[in-house]
C-alpha positions in Angstrom: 0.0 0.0 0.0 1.7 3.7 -1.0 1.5 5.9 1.0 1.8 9.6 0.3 2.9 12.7 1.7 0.6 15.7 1.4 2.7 19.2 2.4 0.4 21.7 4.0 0.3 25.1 5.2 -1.0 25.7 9.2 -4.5 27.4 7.1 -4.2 24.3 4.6 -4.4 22.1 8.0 -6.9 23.6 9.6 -8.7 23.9 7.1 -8.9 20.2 6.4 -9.3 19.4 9.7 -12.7 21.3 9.7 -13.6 19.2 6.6 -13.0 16.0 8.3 -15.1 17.2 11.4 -18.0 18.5 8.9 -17.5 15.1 6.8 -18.0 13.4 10.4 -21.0 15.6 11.6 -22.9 14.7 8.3 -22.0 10.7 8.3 -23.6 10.5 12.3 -26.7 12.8 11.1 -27.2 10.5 7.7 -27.0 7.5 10.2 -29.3 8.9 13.0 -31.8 10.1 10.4 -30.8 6.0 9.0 -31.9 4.7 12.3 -34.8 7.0 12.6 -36.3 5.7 9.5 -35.6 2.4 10.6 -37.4 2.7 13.6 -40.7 3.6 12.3 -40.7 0.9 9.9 -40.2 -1.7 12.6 -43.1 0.2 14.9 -45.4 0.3 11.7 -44.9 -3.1 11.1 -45.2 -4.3 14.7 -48.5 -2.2 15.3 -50.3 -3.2 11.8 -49.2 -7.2 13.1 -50.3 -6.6 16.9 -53.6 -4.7 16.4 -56.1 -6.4 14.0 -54.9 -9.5 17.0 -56.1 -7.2 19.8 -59.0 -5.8 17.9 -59.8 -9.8 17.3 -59.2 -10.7 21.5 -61.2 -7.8 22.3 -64.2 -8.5 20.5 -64.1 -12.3 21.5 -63.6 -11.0 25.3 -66.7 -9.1 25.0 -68.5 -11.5 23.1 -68.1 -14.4 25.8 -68.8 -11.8 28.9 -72.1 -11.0 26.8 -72.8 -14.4 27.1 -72.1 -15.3 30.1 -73.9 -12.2 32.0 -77.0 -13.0 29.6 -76.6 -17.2 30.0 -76.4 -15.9 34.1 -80.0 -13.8 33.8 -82.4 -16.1 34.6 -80.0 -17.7 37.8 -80.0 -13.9 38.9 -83.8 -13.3 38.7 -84.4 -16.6 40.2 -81.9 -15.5 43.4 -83.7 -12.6 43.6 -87.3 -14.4 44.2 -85.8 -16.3 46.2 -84.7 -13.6 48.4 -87.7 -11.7 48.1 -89.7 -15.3 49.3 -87.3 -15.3 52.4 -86.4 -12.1 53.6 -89.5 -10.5 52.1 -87.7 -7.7 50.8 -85.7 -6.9 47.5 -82.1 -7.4 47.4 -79.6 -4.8 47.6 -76.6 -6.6 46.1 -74.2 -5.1 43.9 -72.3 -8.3 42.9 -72.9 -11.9 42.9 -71.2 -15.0 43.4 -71.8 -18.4 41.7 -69.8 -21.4 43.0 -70.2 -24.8 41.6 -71.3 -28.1 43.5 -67.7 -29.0 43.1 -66.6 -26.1 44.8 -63.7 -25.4 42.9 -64.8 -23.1 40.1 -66.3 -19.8 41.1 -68.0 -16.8 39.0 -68.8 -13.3 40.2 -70.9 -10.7 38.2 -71.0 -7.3 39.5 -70.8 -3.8 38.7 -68.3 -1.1 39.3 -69.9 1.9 41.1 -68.3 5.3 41.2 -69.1 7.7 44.4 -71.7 10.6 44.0 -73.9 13.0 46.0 -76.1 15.5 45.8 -75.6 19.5 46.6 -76.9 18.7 50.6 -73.5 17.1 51.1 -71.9 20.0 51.4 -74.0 21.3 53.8 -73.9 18.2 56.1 -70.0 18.3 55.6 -70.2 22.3 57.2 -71.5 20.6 59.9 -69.2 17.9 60.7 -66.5 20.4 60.0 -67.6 23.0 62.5 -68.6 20.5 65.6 -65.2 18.9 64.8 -62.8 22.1 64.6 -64.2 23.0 68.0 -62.8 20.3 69.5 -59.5 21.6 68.9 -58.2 23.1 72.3 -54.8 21.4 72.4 -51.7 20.2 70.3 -53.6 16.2 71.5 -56.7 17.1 69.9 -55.4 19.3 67.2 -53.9 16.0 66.0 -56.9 14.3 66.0 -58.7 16.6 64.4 -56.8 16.9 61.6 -57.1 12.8 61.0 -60.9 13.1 61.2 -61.1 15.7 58.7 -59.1 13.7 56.4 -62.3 11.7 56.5 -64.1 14.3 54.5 -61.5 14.9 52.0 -62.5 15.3 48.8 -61.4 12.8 45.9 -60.0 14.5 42.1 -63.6 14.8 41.3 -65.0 16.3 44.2 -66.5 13.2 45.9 -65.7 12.0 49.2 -64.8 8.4 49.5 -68.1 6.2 51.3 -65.8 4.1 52.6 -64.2 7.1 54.5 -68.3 8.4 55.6 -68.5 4.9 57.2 -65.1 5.6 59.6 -66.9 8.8 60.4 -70.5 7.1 61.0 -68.6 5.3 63.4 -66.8 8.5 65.1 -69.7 9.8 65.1 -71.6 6.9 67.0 -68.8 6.7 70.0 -68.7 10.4 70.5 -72.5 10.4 71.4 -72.7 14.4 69.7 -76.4 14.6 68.1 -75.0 17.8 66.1 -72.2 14.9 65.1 -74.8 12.7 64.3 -76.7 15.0 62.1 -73.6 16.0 59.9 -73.0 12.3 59.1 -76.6 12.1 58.6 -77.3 14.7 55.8 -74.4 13.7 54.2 -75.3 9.9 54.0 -78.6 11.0 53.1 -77.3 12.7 50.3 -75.0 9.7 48.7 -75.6 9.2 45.2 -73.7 5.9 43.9 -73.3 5.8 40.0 -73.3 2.6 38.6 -70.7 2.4 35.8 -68.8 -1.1 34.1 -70.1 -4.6 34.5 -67.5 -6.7 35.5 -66.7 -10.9 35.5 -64.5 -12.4 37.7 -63.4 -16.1 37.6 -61.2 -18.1 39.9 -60.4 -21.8 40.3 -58.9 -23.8 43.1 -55.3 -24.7 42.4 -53.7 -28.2 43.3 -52.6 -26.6 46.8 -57.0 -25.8 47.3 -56.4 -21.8 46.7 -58.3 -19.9 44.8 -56.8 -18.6 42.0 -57.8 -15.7 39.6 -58.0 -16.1 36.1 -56.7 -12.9 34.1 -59.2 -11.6 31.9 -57.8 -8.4 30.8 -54.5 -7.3 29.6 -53.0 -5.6 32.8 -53.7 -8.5 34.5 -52.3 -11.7 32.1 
């Protein structure tokens, strides 16, 4: 291999050596943009693959629940008369639970419910708050009455939490206050539930005798 020598002025160096760095600059931009390209060619192909195969398990998923809550319809209205026959009132259920003779395959049918209330809550939470603030005489019950009010903190959408109104129900109960009492009152009075998704839930008894959950959705699998 020849090598030859090229004679060069400093300016002639330099100047060269700004070539080679532009000549470099452009050869890692051509490859990142090479890269780039590359990349959304592999995502387009991946999603266009993945999602007609999601769109497919989706629609099966909710075809079979369909199915099931309808297939489960009659069993439902039959538990209810049978309810009604021996408590002699409707039932207040939310979800149910089917187990086979078996007993080692389980179903449950419910719905999700999302807190609500009406404009009285507010009212009935004024009260709680003032009965409960004047309780504060001392760095003790300063303390503890900044836990209860945590109770009637209000969630992203401006709903308190029931479960927290039934912790106060019951602060309410020991501390024997009828203004108390009427606070928790108004605002039970005033709770709304919204009914929102249906869900399924299936478990099966493993070789140990636990129940285990089958995954139906895809944060769960």
């Amino acid at each position: 291999m020849e090598t030859n020598t090229v004679q060069m002025t400093d300016a002639e160096l330099e100047q060269f050596r700004a070539f080679q760095v532009e000549q470099q600059k452009k050869a890692a931009e051509a490859k990142a943009k090479e890269m780039r390209n590359t990349y959304r060619e592999m995502v387009d192909e991946e999603i266009d693959a993945a999602v007609p195969e999601l769109v497919t398990i989706s629609q099966d998923i909710r075809s079979v629940k369909n199915k099931v809550i309808e297939n489960f319809r009659s069993i439902l209205e039959m538990k209810k008369e049978m309810f009604r026959m021996q408590k002699g009132k409707d039932m207040d259920v939310r979800s149910h639970t089917f187990t086979n003779t078996r007993g080692d395959s389980r179903i449950t049918l419910g719905n999700y419910t999302t807190d609500g209330y009406l404009d009285t809550v507010d009212e009935g939470i004024a009260i709680v708050r003032e009965y409960i603030e004047s309780l504060a005489a001392n760095d003790e019950s300063r303390a503890l009455v900044g836990m209860v009010l945590k109770l009637l903190a209000k969630d992203q959408k401006g709903n308190l939490k029931a479960s927290r109104i039934i912790q106060l129900r019951k602060i309410a109960e020991e501390s024997g206050n009828d203004r108390f009492m009427e606070g928790v009152r108004i605002i039970e009075e005033a709770y709304r539930p919204a009914i929102s998704k249906q869900y399924i839930r299936v478990e099966i008894k493993d070789a140990n005798g636990m129940w285990k959950n089958i995954p139906l959705g895809m944060t769960e699998a």
